[in-house]
C-alpha positions in Angstrom: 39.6 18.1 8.7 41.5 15.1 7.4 40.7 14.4 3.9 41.1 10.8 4.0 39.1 10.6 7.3 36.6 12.3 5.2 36.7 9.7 2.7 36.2 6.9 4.8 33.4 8.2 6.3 31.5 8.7 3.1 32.9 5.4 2.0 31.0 4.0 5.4 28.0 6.4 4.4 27.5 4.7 1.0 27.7 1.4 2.3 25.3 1.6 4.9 22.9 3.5 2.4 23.1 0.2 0.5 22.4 -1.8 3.4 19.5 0.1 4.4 18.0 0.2 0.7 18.1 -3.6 1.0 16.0 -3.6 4.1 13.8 -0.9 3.0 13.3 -3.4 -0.6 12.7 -6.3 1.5 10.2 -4.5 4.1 6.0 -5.5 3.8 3.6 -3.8 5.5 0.1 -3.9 5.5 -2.6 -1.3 5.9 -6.6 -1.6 6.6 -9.7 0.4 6.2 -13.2 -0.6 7.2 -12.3 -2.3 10.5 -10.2 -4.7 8.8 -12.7 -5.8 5.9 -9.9 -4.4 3.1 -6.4 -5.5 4.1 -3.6 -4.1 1.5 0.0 -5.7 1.3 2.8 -3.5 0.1 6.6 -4.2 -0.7 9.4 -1.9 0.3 9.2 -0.3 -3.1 5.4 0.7 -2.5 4.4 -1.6 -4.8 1.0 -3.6 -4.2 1.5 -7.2 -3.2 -1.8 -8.3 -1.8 -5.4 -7.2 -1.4 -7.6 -9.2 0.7 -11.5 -7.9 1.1 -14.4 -9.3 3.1 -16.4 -11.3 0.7 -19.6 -8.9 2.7 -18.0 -6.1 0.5 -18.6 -7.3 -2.7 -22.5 -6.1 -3.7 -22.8 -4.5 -7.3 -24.6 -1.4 -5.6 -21.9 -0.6 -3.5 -18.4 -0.4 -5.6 -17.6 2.9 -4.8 -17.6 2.1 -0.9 -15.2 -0.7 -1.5 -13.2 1.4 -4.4 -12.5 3.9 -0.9 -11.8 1.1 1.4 -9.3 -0.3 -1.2 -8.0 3.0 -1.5 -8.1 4.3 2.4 -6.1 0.4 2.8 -3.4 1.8 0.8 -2.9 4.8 2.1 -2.3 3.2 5.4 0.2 1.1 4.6 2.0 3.2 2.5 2.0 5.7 5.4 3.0 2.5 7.7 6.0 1.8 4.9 7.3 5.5 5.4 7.2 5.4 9.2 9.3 2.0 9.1 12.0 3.9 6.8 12.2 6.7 8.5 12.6 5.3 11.6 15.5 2.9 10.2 16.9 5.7 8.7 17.3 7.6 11.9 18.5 4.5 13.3 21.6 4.5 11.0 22.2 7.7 10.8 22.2 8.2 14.6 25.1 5.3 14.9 27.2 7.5 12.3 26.5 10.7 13.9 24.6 12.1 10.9 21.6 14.4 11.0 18.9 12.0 12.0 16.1 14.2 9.2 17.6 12.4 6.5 15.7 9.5 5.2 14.9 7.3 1.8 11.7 7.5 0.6 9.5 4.3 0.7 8.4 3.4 -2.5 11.2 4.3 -4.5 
């Protein structure tokens, strides 16, 4: 194989890594548990960017219900965030004729 060929292509590589690390930091998704009475809003780095909770929820007695919801809320969208890079990374990695089981992880 041609070494400088070679080069190129990782040269391409790396810049469409950066490219999609840019999408990936600029993704939001959002995830909901208890038939949409918690809503959670995460940022392409997994980080926690809104919370929005039926104001039925809130009742001293029953914290640990919406403590779950809250929690169940961000599981989904973090699970939502890795599903939306992974399927961008395929997406790039198919146009460069890379393995398409390589991905970035969400949150990082």
């Amino acid at each position: 194989m041609d070494f400088l060929k070679m080069m190129k292509q990782a040269k391409q590589m790396q810049e469409k890594m950066g490219e999609l690390q840019e999408t990936v930091n600029d993704l939001s998704v959002e995830g909901t548990s208890g038939a949409g009475m918690v809503t959670v809003t995460l940022n392409g780095k997994g980080e926690m960017t809104g919370l929005k909770i039926d104001p039925s929820l809130i009742n001293a007695d029953e914290v640990e219900i919406l403590e779950d919801l809250i929690l169940a809320a961000h599981n989904d969208a973090k699970g939502k965030g890795e599903a939306l890079v992974q399927e961008r990374t395929q997406d790039m990695m198919s146009g460069m004729g890379l393995p398409a089981d390589m991905k970035l992880p969400f949150g990082s």
